[in-house]
C-alpha positions in Angstrom: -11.1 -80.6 -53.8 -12.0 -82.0 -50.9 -15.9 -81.2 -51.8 -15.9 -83.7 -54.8 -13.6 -85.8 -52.6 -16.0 -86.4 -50.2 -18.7 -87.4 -52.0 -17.2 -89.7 -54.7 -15.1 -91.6 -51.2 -18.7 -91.8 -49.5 -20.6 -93.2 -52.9 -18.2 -96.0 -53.4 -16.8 -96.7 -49.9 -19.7 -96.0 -47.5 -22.9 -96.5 -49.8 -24.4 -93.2 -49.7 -25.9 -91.2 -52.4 -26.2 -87.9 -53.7 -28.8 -87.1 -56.1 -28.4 -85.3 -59.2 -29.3 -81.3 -57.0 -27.0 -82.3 -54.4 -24.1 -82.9 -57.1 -25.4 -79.4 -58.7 -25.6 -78.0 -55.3 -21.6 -79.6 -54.6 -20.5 -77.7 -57.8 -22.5 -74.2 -57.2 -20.5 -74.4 -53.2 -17.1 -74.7 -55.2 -17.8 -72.1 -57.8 -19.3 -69.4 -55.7 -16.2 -70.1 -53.2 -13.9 -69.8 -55.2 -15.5 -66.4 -56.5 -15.0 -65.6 -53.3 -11.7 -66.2 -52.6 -10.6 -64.7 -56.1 -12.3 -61.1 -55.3 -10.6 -61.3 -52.1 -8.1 -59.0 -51.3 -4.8 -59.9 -50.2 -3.7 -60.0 -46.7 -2.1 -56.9 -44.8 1.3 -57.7 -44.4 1.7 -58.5 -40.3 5.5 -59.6 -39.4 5.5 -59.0 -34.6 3.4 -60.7 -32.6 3.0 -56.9 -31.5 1.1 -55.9 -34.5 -0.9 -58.9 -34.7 -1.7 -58.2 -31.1 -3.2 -54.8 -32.0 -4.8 -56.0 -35.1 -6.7 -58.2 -32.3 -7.6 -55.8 -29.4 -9.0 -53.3 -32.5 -12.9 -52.7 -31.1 -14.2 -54.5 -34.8 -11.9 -57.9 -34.2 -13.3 -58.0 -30.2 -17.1 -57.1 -31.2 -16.5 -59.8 -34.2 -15.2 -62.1 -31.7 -17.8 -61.9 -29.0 -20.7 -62.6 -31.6 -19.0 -65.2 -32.9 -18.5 -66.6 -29.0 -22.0 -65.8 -28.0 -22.9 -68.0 -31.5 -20.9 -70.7 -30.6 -22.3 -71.0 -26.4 -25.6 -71.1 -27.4 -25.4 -73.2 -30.3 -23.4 -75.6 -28.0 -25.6 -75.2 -24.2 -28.9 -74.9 -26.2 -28.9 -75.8 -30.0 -26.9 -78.7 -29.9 -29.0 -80.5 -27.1 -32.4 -80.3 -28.9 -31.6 -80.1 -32.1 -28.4 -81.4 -32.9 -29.8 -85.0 -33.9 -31.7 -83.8 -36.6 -30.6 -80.7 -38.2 -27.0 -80.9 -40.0 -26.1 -77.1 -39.7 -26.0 -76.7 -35.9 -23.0 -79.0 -35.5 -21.1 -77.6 -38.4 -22.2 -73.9 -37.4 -20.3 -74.9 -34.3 -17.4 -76.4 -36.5 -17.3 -73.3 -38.5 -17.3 -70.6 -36.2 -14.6 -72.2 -34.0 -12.3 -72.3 -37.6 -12.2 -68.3 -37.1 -10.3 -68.8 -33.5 -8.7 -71.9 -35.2 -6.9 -70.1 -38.5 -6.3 -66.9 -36.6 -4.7 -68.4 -33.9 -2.2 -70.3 -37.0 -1.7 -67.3 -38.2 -0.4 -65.7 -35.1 1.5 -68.6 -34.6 3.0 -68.4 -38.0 4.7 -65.1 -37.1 5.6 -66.2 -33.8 7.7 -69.4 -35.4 9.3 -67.0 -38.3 10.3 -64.9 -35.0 12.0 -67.5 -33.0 13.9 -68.7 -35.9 14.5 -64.7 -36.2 16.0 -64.7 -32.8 13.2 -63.0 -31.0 11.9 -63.4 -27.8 8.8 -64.9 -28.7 8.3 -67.4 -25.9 8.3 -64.6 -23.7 5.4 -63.1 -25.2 2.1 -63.9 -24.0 0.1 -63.5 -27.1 2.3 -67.2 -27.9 0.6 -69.0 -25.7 -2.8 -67.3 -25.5 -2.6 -68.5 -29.0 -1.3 -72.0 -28.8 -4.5 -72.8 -25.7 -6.9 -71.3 -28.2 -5.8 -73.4 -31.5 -5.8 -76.7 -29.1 -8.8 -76.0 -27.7 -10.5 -75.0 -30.8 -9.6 -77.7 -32.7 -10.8 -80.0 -30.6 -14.1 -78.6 -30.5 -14.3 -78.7 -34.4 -12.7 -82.6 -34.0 -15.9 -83.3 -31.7 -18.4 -81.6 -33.2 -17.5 -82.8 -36.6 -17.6 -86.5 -35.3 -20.5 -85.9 -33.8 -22.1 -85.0 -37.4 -20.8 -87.9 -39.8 -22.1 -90.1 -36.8 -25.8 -89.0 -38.1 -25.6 -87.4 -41.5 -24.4 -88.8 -45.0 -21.0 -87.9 -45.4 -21.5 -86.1 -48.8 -23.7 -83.8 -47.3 -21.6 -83.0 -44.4 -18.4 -82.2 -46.1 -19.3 -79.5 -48.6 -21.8 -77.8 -46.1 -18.9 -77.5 -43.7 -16.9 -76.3 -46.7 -19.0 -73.8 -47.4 -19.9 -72.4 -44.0 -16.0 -73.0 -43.0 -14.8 -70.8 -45.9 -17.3 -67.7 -45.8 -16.5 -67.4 -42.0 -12.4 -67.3 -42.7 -13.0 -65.2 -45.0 -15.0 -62.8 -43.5 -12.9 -62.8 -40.5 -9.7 -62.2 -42.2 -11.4 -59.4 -43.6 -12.2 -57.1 -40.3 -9.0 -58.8 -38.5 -7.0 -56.9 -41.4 -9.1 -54.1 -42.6 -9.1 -55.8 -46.1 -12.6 -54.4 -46.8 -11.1 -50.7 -47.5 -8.6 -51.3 -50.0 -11.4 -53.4 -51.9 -12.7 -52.3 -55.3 -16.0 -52.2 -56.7 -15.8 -55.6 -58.8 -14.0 -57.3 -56.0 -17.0 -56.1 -53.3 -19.8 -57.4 -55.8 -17.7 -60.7 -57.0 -17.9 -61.3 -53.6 -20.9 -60.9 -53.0 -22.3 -62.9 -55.7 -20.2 -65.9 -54.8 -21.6 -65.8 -51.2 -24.8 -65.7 -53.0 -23.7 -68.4 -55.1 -23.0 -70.5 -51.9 -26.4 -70.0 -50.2 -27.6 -71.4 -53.5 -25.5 -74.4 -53.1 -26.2 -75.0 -49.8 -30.0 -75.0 -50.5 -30.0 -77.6 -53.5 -28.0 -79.6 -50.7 -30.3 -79.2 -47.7 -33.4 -78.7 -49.1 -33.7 -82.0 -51.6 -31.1 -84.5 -49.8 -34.3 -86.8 -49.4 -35.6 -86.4 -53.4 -34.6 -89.3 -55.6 -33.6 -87.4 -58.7 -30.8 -88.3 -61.2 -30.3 -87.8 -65.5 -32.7 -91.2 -65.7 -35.9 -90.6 -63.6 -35.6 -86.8 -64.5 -38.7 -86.9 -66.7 -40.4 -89.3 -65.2 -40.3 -86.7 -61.6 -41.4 -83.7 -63.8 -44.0 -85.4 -64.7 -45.1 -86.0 -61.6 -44.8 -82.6 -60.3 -47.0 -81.2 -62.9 -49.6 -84.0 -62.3 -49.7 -83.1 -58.6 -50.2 -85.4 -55.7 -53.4 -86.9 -55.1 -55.1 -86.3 -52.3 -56.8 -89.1 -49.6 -57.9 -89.6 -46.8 -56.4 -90.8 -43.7 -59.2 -93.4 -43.1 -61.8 -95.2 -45.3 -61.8 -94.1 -48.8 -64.6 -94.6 -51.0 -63.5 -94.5 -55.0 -65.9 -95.4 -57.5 -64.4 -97.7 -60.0 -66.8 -97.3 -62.7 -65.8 -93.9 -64.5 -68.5 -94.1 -67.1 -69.9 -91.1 -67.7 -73.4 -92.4 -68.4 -74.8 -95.4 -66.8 -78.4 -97.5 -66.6 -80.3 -97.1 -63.8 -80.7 -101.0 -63.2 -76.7 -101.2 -63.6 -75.2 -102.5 -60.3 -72.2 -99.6 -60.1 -69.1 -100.7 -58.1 -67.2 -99.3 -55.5 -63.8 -100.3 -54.3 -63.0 -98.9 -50.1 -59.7 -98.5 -48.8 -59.5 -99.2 -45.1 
């Protein structure tokens, strides 16, 4: 909910609107997520921190992990420096592909507190505290980052593209950490692929026509419009004759109108 959330809070509390595609783009993020997290396949059962610790030094997770690090470095060094200001997804691309280091990291940390309360020696274990430095320092790199984009953009347009993006890297994540992929059937693999398609939709309608004015009432009137098509001019002087009569005396003064 926290889709919907955000843009009903930011309409009443901070002033901001979202036009009638960016509501249809809010709903088509929600519905093709939640495809996606239907069709997904249940996590592999993972109870040591030794299991999860082979789970992670698997050639897949570490290959995973390095594209999604080399991502992140050049969206931050490079990206973010030019064209941070003005495009919305480079600051939640760096949001979203820190939440993979961020969730796995709770999950290790999940199995390490059901440990110690299990009596094992957890706090001996290295993998705790690789863990615990990489949830604190990824979360406050998604903190920043995510700051750093309601400072600029409208809020409604922030909070489901982070959503979206947030979710389809999770999930896809959770699915080479664990292998989930192989036990998936044939209507699981294409429900989720067309709620990932589902979400690209959404994400356009929210991108793409954040700056159109169009709700239920001026629908027709912007149709219209379209199908007219703009009229073109001149940067400079214009010269439009006023008189559109089709025939005309010679002797008739005709009369122009120029646009400086």
């Amino acid at each position: 909910f926290s889709v919907p959330r955000s843009a009903i809070l930011s309409s009443y509390l901070l002033g901001e609107r979202l036009n009638l595609l960016g509501k249809l783009g809010c709903m088509l993020s929600l519905v093709g997520s939640t495809v996606m997290v239907i069709h997904a396949p249940e996590d592999e059962e993972v109870t040591t921190l030794d299991e999860m610790l082979s789970k992670l030094k698997e050639p897949g997770f570490l290959a995973y992990a390095a594209i999604l690090l080399a991502v992140c470095f050049f969206s931050i060094f490079y990206l973010a420096p030019h064209y941070g200001q003005n495009n919305i997804l480079i600051y939640l691309t760096i949001c979203s592909v820190i939440g993979a280091f961020s969730v796995s990291s709770v999950k290790g940390l999940g199995i390490a507190i059901k440990g110690f309360f299990a009596g094992r020696p957890v706090l001996q274990h290295p993998l705790t505290w690789i863990l615990v430095i990489t949830l604190v320092a990824s979360i406050t790199t998604q903190i920043n980052y995510l700051n750093k984009s309601l400072d600029i953009f409208n809020t409604s347009l922030v909070f489901p593209i982070y959503y979206v993006l947030f979710t389809t890297i999770v999930i896809t994540t959770s699915i080479i950490l664990f292998k989930e992929w192989v036990t998936m059937t044939a209507v699981d693999i294409i429900g989720t692929v067309c709620g990932f398609l589902t979400i690209i939709l959404g994400v356009f309608l929210l991108h793409a026509f954040k700056d159109m004015d169009v709700s239920l009432g001026n629908l027709p009137q912007v149709l219209q419009n379209e199908q007219q098509g703009p009229v073109t001019r001149d940067d400079k002087n214009i010269l439009i004759e006023v008189d559109n009569s089709s025939i005309a005396p010679e002797d008739k003064p005709k009369v122009f109108t120029i646009y400086t």
